[in-house]
N, C-alpha and C positions, 0 to 999 in steps of 0.2 A: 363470616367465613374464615375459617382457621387452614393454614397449611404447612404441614409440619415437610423434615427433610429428613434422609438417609441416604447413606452411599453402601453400596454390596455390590463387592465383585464390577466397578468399574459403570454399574448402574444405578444415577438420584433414583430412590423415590418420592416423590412427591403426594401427602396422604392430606386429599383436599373435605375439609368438614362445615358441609352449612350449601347456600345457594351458589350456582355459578347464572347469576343474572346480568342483568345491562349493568347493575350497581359494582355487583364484586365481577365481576369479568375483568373489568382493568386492573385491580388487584390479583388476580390468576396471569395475567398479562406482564404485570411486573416482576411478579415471581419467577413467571419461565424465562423470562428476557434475564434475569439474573444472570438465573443459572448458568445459562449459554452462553454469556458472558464471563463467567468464572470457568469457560471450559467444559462443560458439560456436555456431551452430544450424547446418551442413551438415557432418555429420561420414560419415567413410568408414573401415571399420574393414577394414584389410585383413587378412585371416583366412588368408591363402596357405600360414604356416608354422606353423598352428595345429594340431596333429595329432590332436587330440582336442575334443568340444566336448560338453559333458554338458545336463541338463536346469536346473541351476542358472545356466550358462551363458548359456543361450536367453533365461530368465527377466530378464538382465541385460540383454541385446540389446534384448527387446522393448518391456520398460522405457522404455528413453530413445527409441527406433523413435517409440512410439505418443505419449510426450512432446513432445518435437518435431514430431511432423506437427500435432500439436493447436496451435501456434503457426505452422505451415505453411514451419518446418524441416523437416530428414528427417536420418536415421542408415540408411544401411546398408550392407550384408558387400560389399566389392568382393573379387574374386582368391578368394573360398572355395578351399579345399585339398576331396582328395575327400573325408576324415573330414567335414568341415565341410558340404558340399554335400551328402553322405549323408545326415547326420540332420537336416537343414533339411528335405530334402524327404519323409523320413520323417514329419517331423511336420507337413507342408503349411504350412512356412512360408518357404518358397524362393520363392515369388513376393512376398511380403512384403515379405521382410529382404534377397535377395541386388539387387545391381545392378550392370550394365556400369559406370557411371559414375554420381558421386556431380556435379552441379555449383551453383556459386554461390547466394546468395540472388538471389530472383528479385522483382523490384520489385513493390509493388502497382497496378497500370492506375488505378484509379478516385483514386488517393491525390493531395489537394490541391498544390498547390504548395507543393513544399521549399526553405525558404534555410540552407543550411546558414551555420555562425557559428561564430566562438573567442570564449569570453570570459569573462577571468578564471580559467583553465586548465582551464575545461569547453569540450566540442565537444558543442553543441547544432544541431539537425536542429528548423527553425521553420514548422510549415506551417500555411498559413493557413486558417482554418477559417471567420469570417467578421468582415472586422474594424471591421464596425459594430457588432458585438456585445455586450455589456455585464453585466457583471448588479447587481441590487440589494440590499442589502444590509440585512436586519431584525435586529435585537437584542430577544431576547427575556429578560423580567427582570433579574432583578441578583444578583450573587454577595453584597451584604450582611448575608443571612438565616443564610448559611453557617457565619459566626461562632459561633454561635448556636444553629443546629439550630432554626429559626422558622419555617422554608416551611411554606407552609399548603395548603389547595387554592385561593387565588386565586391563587397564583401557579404553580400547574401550567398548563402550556401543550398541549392536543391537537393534534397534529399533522396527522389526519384529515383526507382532503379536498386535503392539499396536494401539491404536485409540483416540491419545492425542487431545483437545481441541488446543493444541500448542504444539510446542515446538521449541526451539533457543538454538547455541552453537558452538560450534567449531567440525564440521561432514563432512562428504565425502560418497558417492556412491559408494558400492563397495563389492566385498564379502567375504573378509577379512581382518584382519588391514595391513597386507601386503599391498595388493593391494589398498589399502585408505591414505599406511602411507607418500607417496610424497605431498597428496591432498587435507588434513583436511585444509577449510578454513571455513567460516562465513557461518552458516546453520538456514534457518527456513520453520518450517513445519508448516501449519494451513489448519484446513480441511481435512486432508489428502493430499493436495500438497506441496513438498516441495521441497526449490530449496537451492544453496549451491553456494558459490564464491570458486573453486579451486584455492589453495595457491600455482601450482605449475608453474606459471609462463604463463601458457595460458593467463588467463585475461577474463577466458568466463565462464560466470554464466550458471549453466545447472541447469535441474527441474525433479522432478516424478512426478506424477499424479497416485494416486490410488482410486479407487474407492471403498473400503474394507480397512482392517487396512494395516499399513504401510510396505511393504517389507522388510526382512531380509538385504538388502543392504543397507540399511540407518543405518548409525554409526555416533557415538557421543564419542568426548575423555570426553565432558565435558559440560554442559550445565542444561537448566533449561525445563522442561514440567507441563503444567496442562491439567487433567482429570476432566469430568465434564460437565454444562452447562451454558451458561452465563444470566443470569439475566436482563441485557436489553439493546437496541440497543437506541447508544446518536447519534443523527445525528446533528453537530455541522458546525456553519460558523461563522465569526469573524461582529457585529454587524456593523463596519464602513467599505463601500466599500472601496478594497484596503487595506484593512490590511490582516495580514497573523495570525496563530495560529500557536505556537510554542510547542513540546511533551510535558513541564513543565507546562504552562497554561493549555492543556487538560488535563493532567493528573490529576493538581488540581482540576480543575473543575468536574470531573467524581467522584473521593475520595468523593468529597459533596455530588453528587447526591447519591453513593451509603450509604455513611454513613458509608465508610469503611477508614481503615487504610491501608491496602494492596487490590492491584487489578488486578487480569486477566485481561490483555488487547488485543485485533488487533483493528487494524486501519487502514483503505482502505479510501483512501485520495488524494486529487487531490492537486500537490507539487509542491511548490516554487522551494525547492532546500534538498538536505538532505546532516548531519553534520555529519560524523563518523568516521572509522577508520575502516581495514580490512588488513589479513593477507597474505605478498607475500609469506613468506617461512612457509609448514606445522611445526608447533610445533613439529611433531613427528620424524622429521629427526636430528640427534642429531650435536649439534653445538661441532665442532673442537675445540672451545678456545673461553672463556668470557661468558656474561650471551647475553639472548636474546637481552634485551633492553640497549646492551651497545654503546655508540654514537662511532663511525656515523654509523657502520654498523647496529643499529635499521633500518636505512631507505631503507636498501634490504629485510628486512624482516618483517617491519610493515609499512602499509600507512595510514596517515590522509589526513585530506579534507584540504588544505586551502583555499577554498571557499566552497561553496556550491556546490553538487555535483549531475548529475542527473534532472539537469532543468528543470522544465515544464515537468514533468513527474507525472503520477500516484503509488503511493507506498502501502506498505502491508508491517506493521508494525506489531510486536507483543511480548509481553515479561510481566513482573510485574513491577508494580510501586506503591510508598506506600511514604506516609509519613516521613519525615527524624527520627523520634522518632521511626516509627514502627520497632522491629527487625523482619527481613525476612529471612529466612534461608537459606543455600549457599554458601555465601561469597562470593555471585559473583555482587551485588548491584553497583553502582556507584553512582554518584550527579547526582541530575536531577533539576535545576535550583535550589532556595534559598534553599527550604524546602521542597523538594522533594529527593526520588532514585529510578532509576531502572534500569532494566538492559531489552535492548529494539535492535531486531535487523531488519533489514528492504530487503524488496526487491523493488525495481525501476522500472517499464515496461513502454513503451512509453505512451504517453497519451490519455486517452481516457475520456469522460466524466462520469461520478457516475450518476446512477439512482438515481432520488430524491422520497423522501418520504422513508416507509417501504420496506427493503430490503431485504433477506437472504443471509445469510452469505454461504451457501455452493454453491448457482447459484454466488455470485460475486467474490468470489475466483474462481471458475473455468470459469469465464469469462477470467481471467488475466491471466491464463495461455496457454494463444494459441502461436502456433509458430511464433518465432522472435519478442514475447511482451519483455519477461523478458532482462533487460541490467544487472543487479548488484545485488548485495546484502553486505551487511554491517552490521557492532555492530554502535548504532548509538550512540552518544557522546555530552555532550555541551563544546564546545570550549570559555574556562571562561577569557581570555587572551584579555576582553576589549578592544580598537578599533583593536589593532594587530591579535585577534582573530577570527573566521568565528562564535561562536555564537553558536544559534542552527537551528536543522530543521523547517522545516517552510510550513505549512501545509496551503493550499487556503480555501476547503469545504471538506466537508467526513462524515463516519460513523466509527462509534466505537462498538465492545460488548464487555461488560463488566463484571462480579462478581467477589463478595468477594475471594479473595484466601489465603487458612488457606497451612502450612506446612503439610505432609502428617506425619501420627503415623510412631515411631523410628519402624523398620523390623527386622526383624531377620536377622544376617552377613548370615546366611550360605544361606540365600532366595538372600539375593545382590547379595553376591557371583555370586551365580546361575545367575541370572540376566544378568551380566556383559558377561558371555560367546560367543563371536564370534559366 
């Protein structure tokens, strides 16, 4: 089986020659999966000189069919051959799959104002969402305990009650620190879903989903949240086909657009690979002898990437990033390439493609979180250690929302206080 390519007018076609059987099906498989991974969503699969098309075939077809319309793409059979046309509609799927004409992506009506942009060898798509809008910025505890294995229950944080724009840190599931204190690993919440890497040796990322504010069981020894709204959604791709975008690049690049020093960020992105570190042992079980990060036993108790991790997956990024000059409060920042910081944590779900154009952020978060999407989640990290190094993350296409993020006014102890209560 041969299958050749063409682009018109915003539409592949794809002109498939030979059998679509059990044998070449995976072959047809790998082909579409390409595409839609180069970005593709209106694809036309011309079937004219297909002479045969089995039920492994179909299975192929409807596959990426029903993928793409879920992004309000489309894939379907132009030209069918009569082998083709025959068992389409033997199996009542000719009104489906076949069509006269495949055409273009078709804009969103309701989608805010776009200004498209070059900069810095990304083509970002800037539209404004509302640009008085802002969000605030809480730092909850401190990683000092860490060292240590000292966190206690005053310094578990509930998260109950709230209805953060984000939030990222080291949390667990659970409904008390007791019951959380084996399991604190790598946590982020956006939208209201949020998922967490248990540190207690399982290795299985698990998630909530709330539709309202966040549940009493979502605990934090330490982390960062913003309240608020975001200002505008960057939908960014890297201007030479084949190259990737790296956190450092975006994030410079978003700083310009907003004109800010500091920024709320998530980022739902279609991923090379991601660069980070995450925790095997919770912080809160307290260490027998030496500090956390003392060699070698660091490496039972914290992992980095040394490659790239999470392959050809899609990710849900989120955290603040700002300027190396800006002071952001916390002390929980890190380097984010030259002249950048932030402190950024991610989740990884298998791949699927990104709606292009204007998107919302509450339908594409709760797209990602269906059963058996989510694989991981991490604090993500640049690995600055030159060719013996992994580098950093490395991002294909995506969307971003963005605003400025100010620190929130000093509170009253005895309202923290309050606050921090199990």
């Amino acid at each position: 089986m041969d299958v050749t390519r063409s682009l018109d007018a915003g539409v592949l076609h794809l002109k498939v020659d030979g059998r679509i059987d059990g044998y070449w099906a995976d072959h047809l498989d790998a082909a579409l999966s390409e595409a839609i991974g180069e970005g593709h969503h209106r694809i036309a699969v011309d079937c004219s000189a297909v002479g045969f098309l089995s039920s492994a075939g179909i299975g192929v077809l409807v596959k990426h069919h029903k993928q793409l319309a879920r992004i309000k793409g489309g894939l379907h059979v132009v030209r069918p051959s009569p082998a083709v046309a025959t068992v389409l509609r033997i199996t009542r799927l000719a009104d489906v799959l076949i069509a006269e004409t495949v055409t273009g992506d078709v804009g969103t009506r309701t989608a805010p104002v776009m200004n498209p942009l070059e900069v810095d060898g990304l083509a970002l798509d800037v539209y404004d969402l509302d640009r008085r809008a802002a969000l605030t910025l809480r730092a909850f505890g401190s990683a000092a305990p860490l060292a240590t294995g000292g966190f206690t229950e005053q310094q578990s944080v509930a998260l109950g009650g709230q209805t953060p724009a984000f939030a990222i840190g080291v949390g667990a599931f659970g409904d008390s620190f007791a019951d959380c204190r084996a399991r604190f690993g790598e946590l982020i919440s956006v939208a209201c879903a949020t998922a967490y890497q248990p540190a207690d040796g399982t290795n299985v990322a698990d998630y909530l989903v709330s539709h309202g504010p966040l549940g009493s069981d979502i605990r934090l020894l330490y982390g960062l949240s913003c309240d608020g709204a975001f200002s505008h959604l960057v939908r960014f791709e890297p201007l030479e086909q084949g190259e990737s975008v790296s956190p450092s690049k975006l994030a410079s690049a978003c700083l310009d657009v907003a004109g800010a020093d500091a920024l709320g960020i998530v980022i739902v992105a279609e991923t090379v690979g991601l660069v980070g570190a995450a925790l095997r042992r919770s912080p809160a079980v307290p260490l027998e002898r030496g500090d956390f990060f003392t060699h070698p036993s660091v490496r039972t108790r914290l992992s980095f990437t040394a490659e790239r991790a999470f392959t050809q997956s899609v990710s849900l990024s989120a955290g603040i990033v700002a300027r190396r000059s800006a002071s952001v409060d916390g002390g929980q920042m890190r380097p984010l390439g030259v002249d950048g910081q932030g402190h950024l944590h991610a989740a990884a779900f298998k791949f699927r493609p990104i709606q292009k154009g204007f998107i919302e952020l509450s339908h594409t978060i709760a797209r990602l979180f269906e059963p058996d999407q989510l694989m991981g989640v991490m604090h993500l990290l640049s690995d600055d250690r030159g060719s013996a190094g992994a580098g950093e993350s490395e991002f294909v296409r995506g969307a971003c929302w963005i605003a400025k993020a100010s620190p929130e006014p000093a509170s009253d102890p005895d309202v923290t206080r309050a606050s921090r209560r199990a």
